[in-house]
Structure formats: C-alpha cells, structure tokens
SENUKE-495181 format. One record per residue: z, x, y of N, C-alpha, C in turn; residue number from 1; chain. Coordinates in pm, whole numbers. Example, Ala and Ser with C-alpha at 12.3 -4.5 7.8 and 13.67 -1.06 7.14 Angstrom:
   n.up n.east n.north  ca.up ca.east ca.north   c.up c.east c.north keba sevex
    780   1319    -569    780    1230     -450    780   1320    -330    1     A
    708   1285    -225    714    1367     -106    787   1290       3    2     A
***
This chain:
   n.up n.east n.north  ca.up ca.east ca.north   c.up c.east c.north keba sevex
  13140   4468   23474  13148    4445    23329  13153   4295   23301    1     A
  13080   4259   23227  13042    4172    23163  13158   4088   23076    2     A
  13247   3981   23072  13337    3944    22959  13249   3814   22950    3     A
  13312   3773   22804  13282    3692    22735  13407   3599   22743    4     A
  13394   3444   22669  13490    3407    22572  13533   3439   22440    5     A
  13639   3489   22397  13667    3464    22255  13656   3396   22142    6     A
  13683   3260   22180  13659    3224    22065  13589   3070   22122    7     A
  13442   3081   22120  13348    2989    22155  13347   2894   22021    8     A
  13399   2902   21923  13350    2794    21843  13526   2675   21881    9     A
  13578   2686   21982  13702    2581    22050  13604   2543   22137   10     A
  13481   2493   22197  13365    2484    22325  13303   2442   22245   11     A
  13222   2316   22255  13075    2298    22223  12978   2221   22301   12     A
  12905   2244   22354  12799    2209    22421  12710   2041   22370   13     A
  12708   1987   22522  12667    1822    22496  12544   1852   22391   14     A
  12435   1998   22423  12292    2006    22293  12429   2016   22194   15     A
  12444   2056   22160  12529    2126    22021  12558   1971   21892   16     A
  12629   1873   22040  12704    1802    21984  12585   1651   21948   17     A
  12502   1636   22008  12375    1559    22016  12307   1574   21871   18     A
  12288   1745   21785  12224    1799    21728  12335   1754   21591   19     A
  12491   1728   21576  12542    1725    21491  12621   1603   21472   20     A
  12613   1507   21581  12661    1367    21590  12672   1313   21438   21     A
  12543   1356   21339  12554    1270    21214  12617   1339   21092   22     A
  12677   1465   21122  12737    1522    21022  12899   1486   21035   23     A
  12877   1402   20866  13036    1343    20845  13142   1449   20793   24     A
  13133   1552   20853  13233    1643    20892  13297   1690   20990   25     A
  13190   1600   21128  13190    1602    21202  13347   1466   21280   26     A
  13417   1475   21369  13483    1388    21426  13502   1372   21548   27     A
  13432   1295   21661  13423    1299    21813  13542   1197   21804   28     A
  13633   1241   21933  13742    1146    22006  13750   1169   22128   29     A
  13723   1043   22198  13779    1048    22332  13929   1047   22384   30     A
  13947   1087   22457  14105    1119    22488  14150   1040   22630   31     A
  14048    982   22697  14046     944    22827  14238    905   22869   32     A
  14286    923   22955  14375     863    23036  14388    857   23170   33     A
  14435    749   23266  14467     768    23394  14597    789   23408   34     A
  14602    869   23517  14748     882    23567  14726    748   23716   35     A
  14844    679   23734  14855     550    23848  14922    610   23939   36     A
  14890    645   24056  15027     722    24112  15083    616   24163   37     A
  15225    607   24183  15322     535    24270  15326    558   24414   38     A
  15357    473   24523  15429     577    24640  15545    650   24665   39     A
  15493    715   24742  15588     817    24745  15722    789   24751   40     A
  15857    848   24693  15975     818    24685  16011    724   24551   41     A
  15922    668   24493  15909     614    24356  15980    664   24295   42     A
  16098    597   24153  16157     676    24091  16078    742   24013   43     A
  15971    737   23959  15871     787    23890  15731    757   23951   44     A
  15651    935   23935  15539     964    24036  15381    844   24021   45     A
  15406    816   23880  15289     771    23843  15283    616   23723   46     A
  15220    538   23707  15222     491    23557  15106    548   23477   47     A
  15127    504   23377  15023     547    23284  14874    463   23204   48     A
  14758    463   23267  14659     380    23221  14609    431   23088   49     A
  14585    362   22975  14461     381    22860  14316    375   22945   50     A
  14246    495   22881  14147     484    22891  14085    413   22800   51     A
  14062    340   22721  14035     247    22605  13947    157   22637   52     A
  13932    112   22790  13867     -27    22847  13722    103   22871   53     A
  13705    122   22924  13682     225    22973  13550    298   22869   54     A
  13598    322   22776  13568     340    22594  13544    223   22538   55     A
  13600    143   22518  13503      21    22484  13393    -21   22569   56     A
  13361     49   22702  13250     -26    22794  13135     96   22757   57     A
  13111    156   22683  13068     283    22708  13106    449   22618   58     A
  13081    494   22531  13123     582    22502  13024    680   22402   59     A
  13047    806   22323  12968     880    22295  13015    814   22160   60     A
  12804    817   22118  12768     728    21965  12875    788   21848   61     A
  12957    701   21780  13050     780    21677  13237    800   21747   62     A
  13212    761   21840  13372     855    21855  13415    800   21866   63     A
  13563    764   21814  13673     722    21818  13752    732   21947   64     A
  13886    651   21961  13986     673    22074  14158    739   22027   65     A
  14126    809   22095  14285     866    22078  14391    844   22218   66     A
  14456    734   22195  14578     707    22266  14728    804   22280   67     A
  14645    909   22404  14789     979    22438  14905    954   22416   68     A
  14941    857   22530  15049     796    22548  15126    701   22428   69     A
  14999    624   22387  15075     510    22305  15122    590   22171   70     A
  14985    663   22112  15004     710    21999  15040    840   21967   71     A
  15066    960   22010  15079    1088    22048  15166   1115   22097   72     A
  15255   1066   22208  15375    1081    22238  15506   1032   22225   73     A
  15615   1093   22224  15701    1062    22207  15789    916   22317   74     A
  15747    764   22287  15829     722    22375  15938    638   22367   75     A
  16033    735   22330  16194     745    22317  16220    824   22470   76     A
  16113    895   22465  16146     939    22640  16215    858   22720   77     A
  16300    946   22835  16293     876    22979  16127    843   23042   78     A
  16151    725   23139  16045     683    23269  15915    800   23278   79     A
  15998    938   23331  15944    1020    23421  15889   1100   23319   80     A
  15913   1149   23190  15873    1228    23093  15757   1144   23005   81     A
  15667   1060   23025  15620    1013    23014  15487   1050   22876   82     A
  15483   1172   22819  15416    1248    22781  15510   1350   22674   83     A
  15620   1357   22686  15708    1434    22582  15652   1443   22446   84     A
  15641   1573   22371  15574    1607    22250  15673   1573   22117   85     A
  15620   1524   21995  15653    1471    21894  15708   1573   21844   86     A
  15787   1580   21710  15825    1691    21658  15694   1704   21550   87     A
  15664   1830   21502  15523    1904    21448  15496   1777   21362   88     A
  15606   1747   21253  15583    1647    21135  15542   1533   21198   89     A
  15598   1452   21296  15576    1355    21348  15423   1319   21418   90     A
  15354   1437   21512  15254    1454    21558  15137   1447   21462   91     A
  15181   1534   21350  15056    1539    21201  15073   1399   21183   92     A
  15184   1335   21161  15193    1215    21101  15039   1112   21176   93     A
  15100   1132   21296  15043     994    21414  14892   1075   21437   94     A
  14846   1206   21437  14717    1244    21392  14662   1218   21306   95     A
  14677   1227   21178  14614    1166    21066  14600   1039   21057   96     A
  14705    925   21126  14664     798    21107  14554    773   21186   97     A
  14488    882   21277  14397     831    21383  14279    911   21321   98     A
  14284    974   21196  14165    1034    21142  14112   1183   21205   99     A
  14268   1191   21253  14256    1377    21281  14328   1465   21191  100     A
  14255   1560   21106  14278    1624    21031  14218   1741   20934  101     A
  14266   1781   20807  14242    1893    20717  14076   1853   20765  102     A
  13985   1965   20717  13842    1907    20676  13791   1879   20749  103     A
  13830   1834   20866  13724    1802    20946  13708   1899   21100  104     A
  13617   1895   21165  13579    1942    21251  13588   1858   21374  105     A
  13725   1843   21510  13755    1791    21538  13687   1781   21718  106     A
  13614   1696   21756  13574    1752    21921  13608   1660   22017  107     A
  13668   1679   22090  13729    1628    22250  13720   1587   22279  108     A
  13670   1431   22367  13631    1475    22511  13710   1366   22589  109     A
  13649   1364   22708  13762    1287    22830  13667   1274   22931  110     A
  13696   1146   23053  13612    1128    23163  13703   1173   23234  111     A
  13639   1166   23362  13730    1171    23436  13806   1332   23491  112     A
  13841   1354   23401  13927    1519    23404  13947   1558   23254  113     A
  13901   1702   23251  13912    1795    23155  14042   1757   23054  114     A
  14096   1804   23121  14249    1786    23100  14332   1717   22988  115     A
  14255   1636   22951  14322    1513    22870  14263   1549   22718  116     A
  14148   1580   22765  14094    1676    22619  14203   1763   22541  117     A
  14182   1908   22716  14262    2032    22633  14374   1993   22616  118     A
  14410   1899   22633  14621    1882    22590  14632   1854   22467  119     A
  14506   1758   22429  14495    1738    22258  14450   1850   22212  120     A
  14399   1927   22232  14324    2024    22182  14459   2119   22163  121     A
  14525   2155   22268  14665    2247    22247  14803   2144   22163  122     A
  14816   2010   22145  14892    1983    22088  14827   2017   21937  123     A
  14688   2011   21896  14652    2038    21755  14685   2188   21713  124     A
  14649   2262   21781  14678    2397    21785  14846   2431   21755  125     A
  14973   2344   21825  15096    2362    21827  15114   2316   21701  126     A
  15060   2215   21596  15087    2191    21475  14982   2305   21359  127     A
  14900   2382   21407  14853    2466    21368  14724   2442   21309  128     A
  14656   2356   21384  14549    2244    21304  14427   2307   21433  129     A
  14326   2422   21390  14268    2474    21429  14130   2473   21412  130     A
  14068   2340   21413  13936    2303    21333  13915   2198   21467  131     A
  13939   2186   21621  13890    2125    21715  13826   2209   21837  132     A
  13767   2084   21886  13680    2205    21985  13697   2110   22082  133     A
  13633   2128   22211  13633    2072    22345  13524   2084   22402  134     A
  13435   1922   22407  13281    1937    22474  13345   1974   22632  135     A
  13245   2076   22643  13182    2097    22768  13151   2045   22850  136     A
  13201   1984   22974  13120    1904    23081  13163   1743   23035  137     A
  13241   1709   22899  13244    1553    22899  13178   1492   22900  138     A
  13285   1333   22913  13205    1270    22922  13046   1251   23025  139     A
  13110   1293   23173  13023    1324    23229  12884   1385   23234  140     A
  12858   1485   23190  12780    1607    23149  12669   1473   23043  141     A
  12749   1446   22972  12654    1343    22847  12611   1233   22885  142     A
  12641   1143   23016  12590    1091    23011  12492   1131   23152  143     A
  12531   1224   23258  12409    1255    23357  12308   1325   23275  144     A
  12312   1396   23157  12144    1401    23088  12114   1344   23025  145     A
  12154   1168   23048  12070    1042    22950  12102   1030   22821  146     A
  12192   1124   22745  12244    1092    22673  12294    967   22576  147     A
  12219    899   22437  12279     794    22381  12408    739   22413  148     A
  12456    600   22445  12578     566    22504  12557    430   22378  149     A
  12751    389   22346  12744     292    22238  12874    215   22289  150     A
  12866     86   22245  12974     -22    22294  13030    -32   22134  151     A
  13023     30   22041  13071      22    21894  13170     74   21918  152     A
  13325     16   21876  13435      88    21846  13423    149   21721  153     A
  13512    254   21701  13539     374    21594  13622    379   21520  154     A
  13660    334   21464  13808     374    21356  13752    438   21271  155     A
  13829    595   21298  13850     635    21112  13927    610   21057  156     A
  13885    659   20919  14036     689    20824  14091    787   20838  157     A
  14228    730   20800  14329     838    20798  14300    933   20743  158     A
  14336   1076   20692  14324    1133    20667  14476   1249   20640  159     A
  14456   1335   20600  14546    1449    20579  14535   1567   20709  160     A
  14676   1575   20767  14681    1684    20859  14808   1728   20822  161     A
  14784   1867   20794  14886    1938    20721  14954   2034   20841  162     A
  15059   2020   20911  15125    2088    21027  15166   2216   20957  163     A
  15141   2340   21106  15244    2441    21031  15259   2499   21171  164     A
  15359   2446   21220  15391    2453    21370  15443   2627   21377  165     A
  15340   2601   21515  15378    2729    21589  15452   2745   21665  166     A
  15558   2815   21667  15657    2838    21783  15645   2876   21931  167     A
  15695   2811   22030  15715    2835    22169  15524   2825   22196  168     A
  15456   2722   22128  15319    2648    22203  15355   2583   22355  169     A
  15490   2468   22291  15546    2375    22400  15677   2440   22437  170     A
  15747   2438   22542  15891    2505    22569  15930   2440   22634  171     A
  16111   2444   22669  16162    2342    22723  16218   2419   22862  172     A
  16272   2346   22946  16329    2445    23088  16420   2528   23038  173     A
  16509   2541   22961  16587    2648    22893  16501   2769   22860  174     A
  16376   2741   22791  16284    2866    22789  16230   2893   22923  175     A
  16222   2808   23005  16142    2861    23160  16231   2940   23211  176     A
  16378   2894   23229  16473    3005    23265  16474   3119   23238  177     A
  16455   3163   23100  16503    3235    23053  16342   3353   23065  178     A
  16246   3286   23082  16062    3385    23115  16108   3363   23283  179     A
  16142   3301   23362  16212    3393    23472  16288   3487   23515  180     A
  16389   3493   23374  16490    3615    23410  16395   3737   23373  181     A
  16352   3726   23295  16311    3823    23203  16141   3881   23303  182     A
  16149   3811   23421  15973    3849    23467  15852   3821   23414  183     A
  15875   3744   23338  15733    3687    23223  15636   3575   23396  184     A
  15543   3605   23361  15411    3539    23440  15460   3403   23425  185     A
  15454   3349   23552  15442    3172    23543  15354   3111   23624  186     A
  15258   3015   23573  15177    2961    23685  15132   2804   23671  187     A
  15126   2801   23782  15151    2619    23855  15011   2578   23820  188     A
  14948   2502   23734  14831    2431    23752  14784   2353   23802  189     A
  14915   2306   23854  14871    2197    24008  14821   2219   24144  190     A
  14773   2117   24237  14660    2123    24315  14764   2209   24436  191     A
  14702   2280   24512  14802    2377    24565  14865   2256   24672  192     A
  14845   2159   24731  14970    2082    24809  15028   2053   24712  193     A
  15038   2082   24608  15183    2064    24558  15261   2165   24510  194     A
  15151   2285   24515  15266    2382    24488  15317   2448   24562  195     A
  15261   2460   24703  15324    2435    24831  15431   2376   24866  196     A
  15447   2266   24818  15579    2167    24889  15526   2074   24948  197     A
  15371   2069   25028  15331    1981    25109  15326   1885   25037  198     A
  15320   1838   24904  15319    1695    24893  15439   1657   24776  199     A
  15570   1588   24793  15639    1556    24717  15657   1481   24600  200     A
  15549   1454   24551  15508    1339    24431  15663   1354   24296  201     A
  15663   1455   24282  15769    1486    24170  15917   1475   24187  202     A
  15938   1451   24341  16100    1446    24406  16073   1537   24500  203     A
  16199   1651   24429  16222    1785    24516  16046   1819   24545  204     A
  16044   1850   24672  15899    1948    24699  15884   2081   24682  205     A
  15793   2093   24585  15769    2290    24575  15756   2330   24448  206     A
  15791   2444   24416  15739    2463    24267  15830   2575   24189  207     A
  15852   2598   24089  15925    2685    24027  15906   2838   24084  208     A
  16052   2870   24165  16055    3003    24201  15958   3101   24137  209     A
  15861   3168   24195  15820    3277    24131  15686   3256   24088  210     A
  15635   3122   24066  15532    3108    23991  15399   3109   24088  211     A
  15284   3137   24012  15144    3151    24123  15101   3040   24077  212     A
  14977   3024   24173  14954    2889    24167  14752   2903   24125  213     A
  14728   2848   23976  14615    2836    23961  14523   2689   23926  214     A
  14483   2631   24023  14467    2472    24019  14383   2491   23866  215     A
  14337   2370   23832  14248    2362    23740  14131   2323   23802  216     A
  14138   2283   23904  13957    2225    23991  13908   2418   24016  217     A
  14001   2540   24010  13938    2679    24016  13853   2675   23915  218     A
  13868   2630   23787  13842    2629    23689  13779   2538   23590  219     A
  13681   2443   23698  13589    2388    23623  13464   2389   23754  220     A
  13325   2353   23717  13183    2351    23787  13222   2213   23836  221     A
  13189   2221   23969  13229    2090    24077  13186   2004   24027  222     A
  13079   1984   23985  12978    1915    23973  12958   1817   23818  223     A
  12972   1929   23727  12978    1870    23593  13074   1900   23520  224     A
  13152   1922   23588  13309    1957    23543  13322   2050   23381  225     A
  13183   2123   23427  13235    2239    23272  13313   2358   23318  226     A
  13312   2420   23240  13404    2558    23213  13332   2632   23307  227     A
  13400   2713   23376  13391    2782    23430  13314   2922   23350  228     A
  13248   2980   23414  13236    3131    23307  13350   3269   23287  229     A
  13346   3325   23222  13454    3359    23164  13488   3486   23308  230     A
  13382   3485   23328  13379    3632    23412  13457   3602   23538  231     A
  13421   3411   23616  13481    3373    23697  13603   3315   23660  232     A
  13687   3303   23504  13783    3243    23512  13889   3408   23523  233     A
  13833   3508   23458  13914    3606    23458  13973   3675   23603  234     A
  13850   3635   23655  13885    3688    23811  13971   3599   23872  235     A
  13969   3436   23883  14078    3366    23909  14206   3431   23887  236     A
  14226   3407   23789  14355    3444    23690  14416   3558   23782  237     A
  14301   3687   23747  14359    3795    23771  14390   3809   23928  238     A
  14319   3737   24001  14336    3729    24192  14512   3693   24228  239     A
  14514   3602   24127  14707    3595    24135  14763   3678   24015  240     A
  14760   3774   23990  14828    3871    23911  14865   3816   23763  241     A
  14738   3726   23721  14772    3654    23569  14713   3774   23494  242     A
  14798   3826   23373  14720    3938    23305  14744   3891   23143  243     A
  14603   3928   23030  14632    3901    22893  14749   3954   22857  244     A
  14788   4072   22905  14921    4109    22820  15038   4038   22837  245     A
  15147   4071   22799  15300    4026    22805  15293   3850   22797  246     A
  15379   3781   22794  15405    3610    22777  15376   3586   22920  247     A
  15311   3457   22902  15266    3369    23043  15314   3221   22965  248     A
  15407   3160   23081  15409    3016    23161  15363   2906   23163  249     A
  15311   2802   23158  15234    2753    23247  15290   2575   23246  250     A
  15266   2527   23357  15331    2426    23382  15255   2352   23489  251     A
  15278   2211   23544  15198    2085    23604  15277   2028   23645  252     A
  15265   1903   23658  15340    1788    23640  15406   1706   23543  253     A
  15351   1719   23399  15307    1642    23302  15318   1729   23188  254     A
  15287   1858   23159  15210    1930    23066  15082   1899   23037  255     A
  14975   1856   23097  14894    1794    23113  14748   1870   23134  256     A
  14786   1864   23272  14658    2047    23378  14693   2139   23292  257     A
  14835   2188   23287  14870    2278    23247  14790   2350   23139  258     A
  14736   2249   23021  14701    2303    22905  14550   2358   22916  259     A
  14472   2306   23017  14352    2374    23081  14372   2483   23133  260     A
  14442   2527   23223  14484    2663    23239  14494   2767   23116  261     A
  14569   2696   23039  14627    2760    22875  14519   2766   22802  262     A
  14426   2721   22811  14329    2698    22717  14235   2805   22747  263     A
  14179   2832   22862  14095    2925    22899  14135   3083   22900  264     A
  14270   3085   22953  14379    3216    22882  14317   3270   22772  265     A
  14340   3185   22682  14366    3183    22527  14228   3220   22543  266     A
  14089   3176   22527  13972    3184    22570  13937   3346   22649  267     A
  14019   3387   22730  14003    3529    22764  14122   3599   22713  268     A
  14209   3608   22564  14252    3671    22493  14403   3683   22521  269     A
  14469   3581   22604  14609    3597    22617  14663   3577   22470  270     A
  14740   3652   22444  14780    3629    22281  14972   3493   22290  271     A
  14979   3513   22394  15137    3424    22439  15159   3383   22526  272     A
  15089   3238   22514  15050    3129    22619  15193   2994   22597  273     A
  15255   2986   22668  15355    2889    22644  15350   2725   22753  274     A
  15314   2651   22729  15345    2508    22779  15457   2471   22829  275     A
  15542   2456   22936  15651    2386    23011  15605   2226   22989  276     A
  15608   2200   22868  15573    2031    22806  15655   1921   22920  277     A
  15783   1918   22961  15809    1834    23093  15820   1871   23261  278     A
  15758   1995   23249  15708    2024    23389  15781   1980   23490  279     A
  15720   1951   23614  15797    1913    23720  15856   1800   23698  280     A
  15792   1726   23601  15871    1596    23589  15993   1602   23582  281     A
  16055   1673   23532  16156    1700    23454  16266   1820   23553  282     A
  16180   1912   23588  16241    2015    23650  16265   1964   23830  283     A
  16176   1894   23908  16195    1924    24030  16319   1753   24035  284     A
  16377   1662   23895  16459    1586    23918  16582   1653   23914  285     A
  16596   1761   23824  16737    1826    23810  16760   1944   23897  286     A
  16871   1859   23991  16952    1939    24100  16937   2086   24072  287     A
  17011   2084   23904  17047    2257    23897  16933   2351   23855  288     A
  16788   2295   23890  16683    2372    23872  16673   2431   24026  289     A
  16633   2608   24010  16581    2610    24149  16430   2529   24183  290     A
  16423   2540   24282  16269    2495    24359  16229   2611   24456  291     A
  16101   2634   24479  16060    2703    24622  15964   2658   24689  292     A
  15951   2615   24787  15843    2562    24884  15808   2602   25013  293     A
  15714   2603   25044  15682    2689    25144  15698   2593   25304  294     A
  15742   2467   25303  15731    2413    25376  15916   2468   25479  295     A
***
C-alpha cells in the first residue's frame, strides 16, 4: 500500500519555488546555522556559528536571513541550552520584526542540514502561524540544478504575526518524565553513536531510558538531502515501533534534529508530536535524570 504525505503544501519543491520567487506573497528565508563542536569533556558540546557569511556569499534570489540563535532564541539561557524557546508572545514579537508573518506565505531553507529549516518551521507552528513550508533538498538541491544565486541582502518589513500558541509543541524534562511513566513513544534523533553511549559529546553517555533511536540522515536522500518518501519514512518510524497513534517524544541534542523527525510524523499523520526543546543538553547534565547506554 501506497501512503502519501498529508499535508504537502508544508514541502515545496526547488521547480515550485523558481516558478513563484516573484510573488510578493511570497517570503524565502534562510535559516542556515553551524553547530562548532568543542572537545570532548568541554563544559559545553559545541559553539554556535551564523550562517549569515555564508548568505551573504551566495544565496536564493529574494531571501532573507533568519538568525536562530541571535534572533529567535532565548539568550537569558545557560552556556549549554543554547537554543531555548521564547515565550509564544515573545517569538511572534522577534518573527515579525524579521518579516515573518499574517499574509504571507513563509518558505525555509538551510545548507548544510535540513534541520535548521524544520525547527523554524515547528517553532512557527508552536505559535500557531501555519502559512510556512520547507524547500525540499535546500539550499543544495538549488544550487546543483544551476539555479539563480544572488549576493543581494534581504530585509523585509516587519510585519504582523499574530501567536496563538499551541500547547505541549515544545516540553520541558518534567513533561519527558512524566511520557515515560505513562509509556508514551520517545525517540532519539541523534546519530546512533550517540544514542548508544559511544560518543559522549553531551556529558553523561547514552540516551533517555526507553527511547528508540531514529537518526535524521534515515530520513533524508544522501545525496540531495530531500525528504525521504513517505512510504520509506513510515517504514523507518514503524521498524522501531514509532506509531501515528497515542503521544510521541522526540528529542536531540539541541531540539534541533529533533524537529525533522517531528516534522515528517506530522507529515504521516501523528496528531501529538511533542519537542524535548533542551534535550540532552539539558538532561544528560542533570545527575537526577536517568541515562541508558549501551556501552
């Protein structure tokens, strides 16, 4: 049997987006970020690069930059939480000053890794702002088929983004506890040496008791880093006992991978997809979290 995606108009294709570049209803943003890793034993796993240089050398004709870190997250954080989510009002706030909002038709993208897309794509969604999509294949994909490339920076205008936050999008380890007691699905989007234990980047080595482990490299084309098809993401999923029904998990390092996992769920009809927004960051520093590792 044959499945589909649900809801293909969150996806749009490099033709799609080529064909509508000039409609000013239209709004392309790049999302690019690096993660820096530290060595190992570091009090913190990684720093955090803008992709911005990166985007100014190069980028798709029209699109703007959206600064994760600087502009999007909360940093009142600790070091290691590096990525912590705004409260709903706050997030609309710092979206609209970047010209994400009501009216418009909002699309993705990121080099490098998927990832950085769908996290914007699921933080818009957690303020209830459901008018973005996520190119396909990236930056990548656009520019290996020759694709127009522009050294023009982008500013929009601000605009109006009207939040109407959805509950338990993002959750805190108090909710992870509590979808462990209860048997709710949890799964690791990280690369399996780490959900193994074999590689300690986060502190403690290993991964939240109980949880399966679905990388996000299962879940994109090696090559041009698109989506997987729905038929092969369902079978992923389902090979570790991920099912649409009942509440699912999902967690990284970062909240980061995580939301690629979440995204494609959602995409094959999970109706209660929840984000662990400080992830291991957060969980494998505190003693009184369990860990399990196979090492």
């Amino acid at each position: 049997m044959t499945v589909a995606y649900q809801h293909p108009d969150a996806i749009v294709s490099t033709d799609w987006l080529a064909v509508n570049l000039a409609d000013p209803s239209v709004r392309v943003f790049e999302c690019t970020t690096y993660l820096l890793y530290r060595p190992p034993g570091s009090d913190v796993p990684y720093d955090v690069g803008s992709g911005r240089d990166d985007y100014q050398a190069g980028h798709i004709p029209g699109a703007g930059f959206l600064d994760i870190q600087n502009d999007l997250s909360d940093n009142t954080a600790p070091a290691h939480l590096r990525f912590r989510m705004l409260s709903a009002n706050e997030l609309a706030e710092a979206f609209a000053k970047q010209g994400v909002g009501d009216g418009y038709r909002i699309v993705l993208y990121a080099r490098g890794a998927t990832q950085w897309a769908t996290r914007v794509w699921w933080m818009l969604r957690s303020i209830g702002c459901d008018n973005a999509a996520v190119l396909d294949g990236g930056w990548e994909k656009w520019l290996a088929e020759g694709r127009a490339v522009s050294t023009d920076a982008v500013s929009y205008s601000s605009t109006r983004c009207s939040p109407n936050a959805r509950e338990a999008t993002f959750v805190g380890k108090e909710q992870v506890c509590a979808a462990m007691a209860e048997g709710s699905c949890v799964v690791n989007a990280l690369a399996p040496d780490l959900h193994s234990g074999k590689n300690a980047r986060y502190g403690r080595a290993g991964r939240i008791p109980g949880s399966v482990n679905v990388p996000v490299s299962a879940l994109l084309d090696p090559e041009f880093k698109t989506f997987v098809s729905a038929d092969a993401a369902l079978a992923t999923f389902s090979a570790v006992g991920v099912k649409p029904q009942g509440p699912t998990l999902v967690y990284c390092g970062g909240g980061i991978a995580a939301t690629l996992d979440a995204f494609l769920m959602y995409q094959l009809g999970h109706q209660q997809i929840s984000i662990y927004d400080a992830s291991m960051s957060e969980w494998a520093k505190d003693e009184s979290m369990p860990i399990e590792s196979d090492q």
